[in-house]
LUMPA-408208 format. One record per residue (C-alpha): residue in three letters; y negated, z negated, x. Coordinates in steps of 0.05 Angstrom, whole numbers, padded with zeros to 5 digits, always signed. Layout:
ALAYZX
...
end
This chain:
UNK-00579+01034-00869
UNK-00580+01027-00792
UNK-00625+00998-00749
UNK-00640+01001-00675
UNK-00643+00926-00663
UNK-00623+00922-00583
UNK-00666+00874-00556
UNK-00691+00897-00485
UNK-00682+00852-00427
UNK-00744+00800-00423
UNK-00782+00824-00367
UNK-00785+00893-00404
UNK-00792+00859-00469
UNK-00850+00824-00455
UNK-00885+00882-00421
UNK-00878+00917-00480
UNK-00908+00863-00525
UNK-00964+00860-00486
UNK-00984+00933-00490
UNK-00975+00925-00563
UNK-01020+00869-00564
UNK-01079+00923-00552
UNK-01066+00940-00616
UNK-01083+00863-00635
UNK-01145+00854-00605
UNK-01178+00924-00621
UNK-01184+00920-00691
UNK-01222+00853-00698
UNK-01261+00864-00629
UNK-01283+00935-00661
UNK-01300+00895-00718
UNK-01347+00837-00702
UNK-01372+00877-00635
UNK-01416+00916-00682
UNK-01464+00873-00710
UNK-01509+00858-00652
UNK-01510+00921-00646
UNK-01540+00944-00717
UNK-01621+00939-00697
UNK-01609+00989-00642
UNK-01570+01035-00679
UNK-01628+01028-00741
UNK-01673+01047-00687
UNK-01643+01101-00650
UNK-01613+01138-00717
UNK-01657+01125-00771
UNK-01604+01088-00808
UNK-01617+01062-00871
UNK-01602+00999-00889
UNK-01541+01022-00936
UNK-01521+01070-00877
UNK-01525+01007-00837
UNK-01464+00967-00887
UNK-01428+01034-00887
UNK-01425+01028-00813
UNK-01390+00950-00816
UNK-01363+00963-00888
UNK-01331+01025-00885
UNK-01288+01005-00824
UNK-01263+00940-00855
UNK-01246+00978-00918
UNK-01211+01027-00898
UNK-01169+00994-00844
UNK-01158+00942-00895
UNK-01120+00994-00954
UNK-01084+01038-00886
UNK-01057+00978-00862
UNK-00985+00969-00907
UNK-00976+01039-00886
UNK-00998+01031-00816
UNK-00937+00977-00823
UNK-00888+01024-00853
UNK-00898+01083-00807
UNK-00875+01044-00750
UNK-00806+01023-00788
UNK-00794+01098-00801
UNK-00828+01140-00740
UNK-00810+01081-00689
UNK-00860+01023-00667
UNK-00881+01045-00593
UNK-00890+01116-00622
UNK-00934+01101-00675
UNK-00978+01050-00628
UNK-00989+01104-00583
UNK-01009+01151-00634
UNK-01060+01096-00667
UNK-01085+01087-00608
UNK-01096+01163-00585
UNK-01127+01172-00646
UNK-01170+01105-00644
UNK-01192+01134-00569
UNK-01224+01196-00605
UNK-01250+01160-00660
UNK-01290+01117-00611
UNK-01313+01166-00576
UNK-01342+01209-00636
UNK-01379+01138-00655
UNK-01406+01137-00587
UNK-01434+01211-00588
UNK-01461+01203-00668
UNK-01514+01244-00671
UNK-01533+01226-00748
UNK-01516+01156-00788
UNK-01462+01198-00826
UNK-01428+01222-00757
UNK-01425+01150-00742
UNK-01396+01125-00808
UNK-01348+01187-00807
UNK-01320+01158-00730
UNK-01319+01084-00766
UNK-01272+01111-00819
UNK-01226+01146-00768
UNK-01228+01078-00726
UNK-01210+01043-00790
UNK-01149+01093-00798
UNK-01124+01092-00730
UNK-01129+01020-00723
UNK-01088+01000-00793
UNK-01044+01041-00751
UNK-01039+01011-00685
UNK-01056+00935-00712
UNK-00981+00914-00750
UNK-00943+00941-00692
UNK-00944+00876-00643
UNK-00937+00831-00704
UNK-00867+00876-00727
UNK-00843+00885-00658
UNK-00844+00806-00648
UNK-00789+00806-00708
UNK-00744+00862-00677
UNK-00745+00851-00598
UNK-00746+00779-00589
UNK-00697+00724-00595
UNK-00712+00663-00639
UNK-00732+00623-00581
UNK-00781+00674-00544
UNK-00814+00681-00618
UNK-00865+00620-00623
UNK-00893+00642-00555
UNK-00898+00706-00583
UNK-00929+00690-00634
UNK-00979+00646-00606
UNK-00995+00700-00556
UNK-01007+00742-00617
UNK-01052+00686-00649
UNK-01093+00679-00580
UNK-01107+00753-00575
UNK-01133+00756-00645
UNK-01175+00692-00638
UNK-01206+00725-00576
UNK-01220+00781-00596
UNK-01261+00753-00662
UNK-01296+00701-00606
UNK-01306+00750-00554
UNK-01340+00808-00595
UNK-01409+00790-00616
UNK-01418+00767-00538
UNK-01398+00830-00511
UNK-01425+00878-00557
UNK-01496+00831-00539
UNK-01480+00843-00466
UNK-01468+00915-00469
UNK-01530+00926-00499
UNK-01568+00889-00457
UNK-01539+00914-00396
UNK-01559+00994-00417
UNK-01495+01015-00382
UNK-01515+01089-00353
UNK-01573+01094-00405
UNK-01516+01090-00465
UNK-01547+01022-00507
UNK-01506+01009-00564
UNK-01459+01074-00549
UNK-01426+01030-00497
UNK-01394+00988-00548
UNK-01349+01051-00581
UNK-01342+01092-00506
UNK-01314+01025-00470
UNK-01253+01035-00509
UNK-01239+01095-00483
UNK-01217+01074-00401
UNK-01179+01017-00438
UNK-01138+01072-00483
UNK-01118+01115-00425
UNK-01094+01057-00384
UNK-01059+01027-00435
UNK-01032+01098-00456
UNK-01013+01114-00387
UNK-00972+01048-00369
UNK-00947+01058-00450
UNK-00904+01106-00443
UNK-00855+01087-00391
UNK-00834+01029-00422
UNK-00845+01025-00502
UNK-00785+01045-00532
UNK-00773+01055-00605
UNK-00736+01003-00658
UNK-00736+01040-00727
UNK-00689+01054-00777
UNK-00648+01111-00767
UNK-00632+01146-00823
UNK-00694+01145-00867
UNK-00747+01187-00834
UNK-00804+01202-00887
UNK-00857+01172-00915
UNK-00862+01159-00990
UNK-00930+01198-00998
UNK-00929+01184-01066
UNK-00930+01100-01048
UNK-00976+01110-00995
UNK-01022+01141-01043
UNK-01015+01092-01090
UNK-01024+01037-01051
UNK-01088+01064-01023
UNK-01111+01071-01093
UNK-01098+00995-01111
UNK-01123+00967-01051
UNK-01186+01008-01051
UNK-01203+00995-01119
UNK-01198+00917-01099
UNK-01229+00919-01038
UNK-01291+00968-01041
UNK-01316+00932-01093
UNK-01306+00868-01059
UNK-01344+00893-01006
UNK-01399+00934-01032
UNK-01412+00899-01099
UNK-01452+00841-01084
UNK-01503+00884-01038
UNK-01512+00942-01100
UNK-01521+00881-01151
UNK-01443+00889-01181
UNK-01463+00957-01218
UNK-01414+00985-01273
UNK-01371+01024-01223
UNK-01353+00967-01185
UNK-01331+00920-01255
UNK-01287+00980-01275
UNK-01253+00985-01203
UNK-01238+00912-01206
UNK-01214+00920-01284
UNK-01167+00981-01257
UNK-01121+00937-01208
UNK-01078+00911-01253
UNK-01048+00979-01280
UNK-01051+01012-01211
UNK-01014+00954-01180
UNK-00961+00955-01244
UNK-00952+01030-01232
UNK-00944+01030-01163
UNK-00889+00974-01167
UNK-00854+01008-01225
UNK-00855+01070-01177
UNK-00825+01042-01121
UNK-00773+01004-01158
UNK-00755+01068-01190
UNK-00751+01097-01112
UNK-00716+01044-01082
UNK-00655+01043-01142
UNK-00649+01124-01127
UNK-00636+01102-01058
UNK-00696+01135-01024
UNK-00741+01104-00979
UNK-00802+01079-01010
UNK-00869+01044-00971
UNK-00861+00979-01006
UNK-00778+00960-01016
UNK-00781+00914-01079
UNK-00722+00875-01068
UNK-00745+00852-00992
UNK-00805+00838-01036
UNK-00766+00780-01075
UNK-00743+00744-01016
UNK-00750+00667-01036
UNK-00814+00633-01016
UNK-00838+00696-00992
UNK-00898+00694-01053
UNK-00917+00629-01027
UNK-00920+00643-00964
UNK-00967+00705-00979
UNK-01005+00648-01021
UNK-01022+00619-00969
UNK-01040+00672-00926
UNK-01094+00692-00977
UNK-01118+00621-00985
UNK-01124+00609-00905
UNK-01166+00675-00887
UNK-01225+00640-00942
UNK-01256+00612-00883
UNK-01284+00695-00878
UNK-01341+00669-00911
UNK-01363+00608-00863
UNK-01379+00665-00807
UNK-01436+00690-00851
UNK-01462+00628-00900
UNK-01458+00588-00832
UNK-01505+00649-00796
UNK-01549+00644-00856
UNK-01560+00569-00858
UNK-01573+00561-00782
UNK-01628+00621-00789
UNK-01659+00595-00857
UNK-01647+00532-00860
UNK-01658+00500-00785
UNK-01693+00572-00762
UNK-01650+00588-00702
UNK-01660+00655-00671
UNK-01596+00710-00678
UNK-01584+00693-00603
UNK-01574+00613-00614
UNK-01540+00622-00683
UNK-01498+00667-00641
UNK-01469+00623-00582
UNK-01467+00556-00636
UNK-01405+00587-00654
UNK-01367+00583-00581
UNK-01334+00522-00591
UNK-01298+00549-00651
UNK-01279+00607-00610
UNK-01254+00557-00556
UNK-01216+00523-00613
UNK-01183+00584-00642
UNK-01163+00607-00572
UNK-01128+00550-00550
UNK-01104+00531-00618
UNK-01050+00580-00616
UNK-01031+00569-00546
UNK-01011+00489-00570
UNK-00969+00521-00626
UNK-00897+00513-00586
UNK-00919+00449-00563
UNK-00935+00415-00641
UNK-00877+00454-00672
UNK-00833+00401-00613
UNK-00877+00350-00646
UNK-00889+00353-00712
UNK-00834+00411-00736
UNK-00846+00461-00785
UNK-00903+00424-00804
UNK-00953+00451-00760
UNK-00981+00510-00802
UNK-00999+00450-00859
UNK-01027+00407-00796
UNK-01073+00467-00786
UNK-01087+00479-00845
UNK-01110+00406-00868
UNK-01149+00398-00795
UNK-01195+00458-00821
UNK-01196+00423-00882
UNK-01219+00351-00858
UNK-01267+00390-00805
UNK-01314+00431-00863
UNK-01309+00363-00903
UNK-01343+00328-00837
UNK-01391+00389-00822
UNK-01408+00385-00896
UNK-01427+00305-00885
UNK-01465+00322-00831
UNK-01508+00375-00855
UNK-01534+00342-00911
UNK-01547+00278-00879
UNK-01578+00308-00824
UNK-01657+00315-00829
UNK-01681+00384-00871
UNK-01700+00433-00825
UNK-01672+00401-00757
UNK-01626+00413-00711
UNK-01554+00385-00724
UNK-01534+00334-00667
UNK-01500+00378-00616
UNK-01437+00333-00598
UNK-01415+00318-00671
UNK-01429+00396-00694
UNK-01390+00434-00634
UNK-01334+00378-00637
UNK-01334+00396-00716
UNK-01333+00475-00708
UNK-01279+00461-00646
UNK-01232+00427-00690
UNK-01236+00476-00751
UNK-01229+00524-00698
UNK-01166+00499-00666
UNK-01129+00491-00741
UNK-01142+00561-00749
UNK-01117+00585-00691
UNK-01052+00534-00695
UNK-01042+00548-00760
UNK-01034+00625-00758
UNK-00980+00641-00720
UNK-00937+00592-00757
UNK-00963+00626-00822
UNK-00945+00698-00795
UNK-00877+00671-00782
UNK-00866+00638-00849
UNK-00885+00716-00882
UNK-00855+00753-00832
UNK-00787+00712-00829
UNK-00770+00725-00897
UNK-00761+00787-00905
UNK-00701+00831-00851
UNK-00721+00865-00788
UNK-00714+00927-00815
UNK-00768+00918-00863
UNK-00809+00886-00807
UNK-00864+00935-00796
UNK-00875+00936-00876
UNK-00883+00862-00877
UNK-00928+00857-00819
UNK-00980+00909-00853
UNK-00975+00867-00920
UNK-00983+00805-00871
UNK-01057+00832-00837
UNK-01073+00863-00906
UNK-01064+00803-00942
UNK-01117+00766-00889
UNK-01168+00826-00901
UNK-01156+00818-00984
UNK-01175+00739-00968
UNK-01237+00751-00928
UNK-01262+00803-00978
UNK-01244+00758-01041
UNK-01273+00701-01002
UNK-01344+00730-00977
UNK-01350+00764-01057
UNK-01320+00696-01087
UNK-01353+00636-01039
UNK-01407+00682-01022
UNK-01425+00693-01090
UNK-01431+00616-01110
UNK-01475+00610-01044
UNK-01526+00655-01063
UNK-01518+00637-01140
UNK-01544+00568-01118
UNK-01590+00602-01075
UNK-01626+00644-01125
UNK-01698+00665-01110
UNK-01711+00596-01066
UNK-01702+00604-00995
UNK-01727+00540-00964
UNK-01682+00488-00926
UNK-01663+00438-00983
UNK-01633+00496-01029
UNK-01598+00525-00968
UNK-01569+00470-00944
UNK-01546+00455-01019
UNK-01508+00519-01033
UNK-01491+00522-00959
UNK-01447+00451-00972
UNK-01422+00471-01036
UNK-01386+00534-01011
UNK-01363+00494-00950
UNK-01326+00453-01001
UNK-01302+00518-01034
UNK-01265+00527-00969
UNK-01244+00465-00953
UNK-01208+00465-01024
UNK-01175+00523-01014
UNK-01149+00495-00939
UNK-01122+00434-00972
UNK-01086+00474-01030
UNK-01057+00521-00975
UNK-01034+00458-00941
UNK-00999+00431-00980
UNK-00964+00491-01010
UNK-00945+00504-00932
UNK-00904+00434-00944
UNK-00867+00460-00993
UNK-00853+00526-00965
UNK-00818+00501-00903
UNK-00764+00459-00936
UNK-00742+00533-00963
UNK-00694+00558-00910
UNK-00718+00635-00891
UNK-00667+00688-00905
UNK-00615+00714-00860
UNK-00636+00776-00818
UNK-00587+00819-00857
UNK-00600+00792-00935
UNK-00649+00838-00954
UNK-00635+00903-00919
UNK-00574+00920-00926
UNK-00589+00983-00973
UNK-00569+01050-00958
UNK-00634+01099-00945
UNK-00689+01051-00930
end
């Protein structure tokens, strides 16, 4: 095996990773940007209300089962290569969203989207692996955390903005065409200066993996997603019940790949790296806070009757948190070490503990004292965004550069599997305890419980995070050095 691991010289580095970073902040803007946006497009389409959760659940699925190959076509085809094609093709799917002349146009464009963005999306977190040095890769990788955490913060404002601003008579079409300037630009300052780390010899994709893999995650995640809306129907227990022996046949298949010396999408033996479970553990257990963004939506609307608008903006100082979070990442791993991911971790922990106090010892039906509440949701906000590029580095370190784009799609897949477990799992036990009673004393009731469902799962992640980092990672050439992959 042979890998093109010539790191450029920092000015160009840099400039590089910050072009990839569009493929980042996309994904998650393209995401959240379209929910203030669903009453208009109801009104403008016709759209049902299951056309509606095709339009927000069909996106999130698919990008979620693309994204391990997303990862693995830029080890193969070459990083900057792949971006550009992801975002080409993420252009055109925006712009056949913004010209939808049906529900089902639109929902076609949102499963292209998905597509091209599983594609662009691992690129920036592999690249940080292969063109830095270890001591350019914390900023990295808080720049990487910050550009995620804005672009979750940033786009139910600006899809709200957008709209409201009727740019050239488009209303909600603005949200998809606006990407469109951004891709040229970025396209047109792209290709001077991205140039291509991937392996050299092995040059096609294992279609049969890639297939497989689709196939597992799908029958995970759709139901995940869909389930609870259609009441769990039959369909959705039997996808759940056929994981198991798609995940054991897609291993066994790319075991069976890897000892013949091809090239599959998932290398098995990278796979084993020590602590690398754990770390993956932990990704799955952090991303449970997926469910606070809705049950915390819900309780401010049902519980202390807050219009969509003030619900909205409650939520800005846990977008100021998560932005600045990973910007203080270099400065508390000089502090407090390799401890800083399990600092995060136990900070988001302690803050849902305290926002769980206050709710239910604040009067039914009243609004939550300003101060305490936005010092609450800025503090779970900053562990989150602390703790996650320390937790990409624990994954991604494990496993050798040259398996770097592979480990960055499980990495981002692994977050998506955690917010769909946690909204069907946490979400579940809210509205269990809800059950046909909607006023304030029941809401607030379930609302606590599943914040200490989440706070649980912080703390557990925490302290396995401890653990983890008194593993040393493996050496950048343990786990590559096979010939074909």
């Amino acid at each position: 095996m042979s890998l093109d691991t010539k790191s450029p010289p920092a000015p160009h580095r840099w400039a590089v990773f910050a072009i990839l970073l569009v493929g980042t902040f996309l994904p998650p803007l393209d995401f959240f940007i379209v929910n203030v946006a669903l009453p208009s497009i109801r009104e403008d389409l016709g759209a049902s209300p299951s056309s509606q959760q095709l339009v927000i659940s069909a996106y999130a699925a698919v990008y979620a089962v693309t994204l391990i190959t997303g990862g693995r076509l830029g080890d193969l085809f070459g990083r900057g290569r792949v971006f550009l094609c992801g975002l080409i093709g993420f252009a055109v799917a925006s712009a056949l969203c913004g010209i939808a002349w049906s529900p089902w146009a639109l929902i076609i464009g949102r499963i292209l989207q998905g597509v091209t963005a599983a594609i662009m999306a691992p690129q920036a977190l592999a690249s940080i692996q292969v063109i830095f040095p270890e001591t350019e890769k914390p900023l990295a990788l808080s720049l990487y955390g910050a550009v995620f955490g804005l672009a979750a913060t940033i786009g139910q404002a600006l899809g709200g903005i957008l709209i409201s601003l009727d740019l050239l008579g488009l209303g909600w079409r603005a949200i998809f065409l606006i990407n469109l300037p951004l891709a040229i630009l970025v396209a047109l300052f792209g290709l001077p200066l991205l140039k291509d780390t991937h392996l050299r010899h092995a040059r096609r994709l294992d279609i049969g993996g890639t297939v497989l893999s689709m196939a597992t995650l799908g029958a995970l995640i759709i139901p995940l997603i869909e389930g609870r809306e259609a009441g769990w129907p039959l369909w959705s227990w039997l996808s759940l019940g056929a994981v198991p022996p798609l995940a054991w046949y897609f291993w066994r298949y790319e075991s069976r790949l890897a000892n013949t010396g091809r090239a599959p999408l998932l290398y098995p033996p990278a796979l084993k790296a020590p602590g690398l479970g754990r770390a993956l553990l932990i990704a799955l257990l952090f991303y449970t806070i997926a469910a606070f963004f809705l049950l915390f939506s819900v309780f401010l609307q049902g519980a202390l009757h807050l219009n969509a608008l003030s619900a909205g903006l409650i939520f800005l100082p846990f977008g100021a948190g998560f932005l600045l979070g990973p910007l203080a990442a270099p400065l508390g791993r000089r502090v407090v070490g390799v401890y800083v991911n399990a600092i995060g971790m136990a900070l988001e922990a302690v803050g849902f503990l305290c926002l769980v106090w206050l709710v239910t010892t604040s009067p039914l039906g009243m609004p939550l004292a300003f101060v305490p509440l936005a010092g609450l949701l800025f503090t779970i906000g900053f562990g989150q965004g602390l703790a996650l590029p320390t937790l990409m580095r624990m994954v991604t370190s494990r496993v050798a550069p040259a398996f770097s784009g592979m480990i960055a799609g499980i990495a981002t897949s692994t977050l998506q599997v955690s917010a769909a477990l946690s909204v069907a799992i946490i979400g579940g036990i809210f509205y269990s305890l809800l059950g046909l009673r909607a006023d304030p004393a029941t809401i607030t009731h379930a609302f606590a419980v599943s914040m200490l469902c989440i706070a649980l799962c912080l703390a557990v992640g925490s302290g396995l995070s401890i653990t983890l980092v008194r593993r040393p990672s493996i050496s950048p050439s343990a786990n590559g050095r096979v010939s074909g992959t």
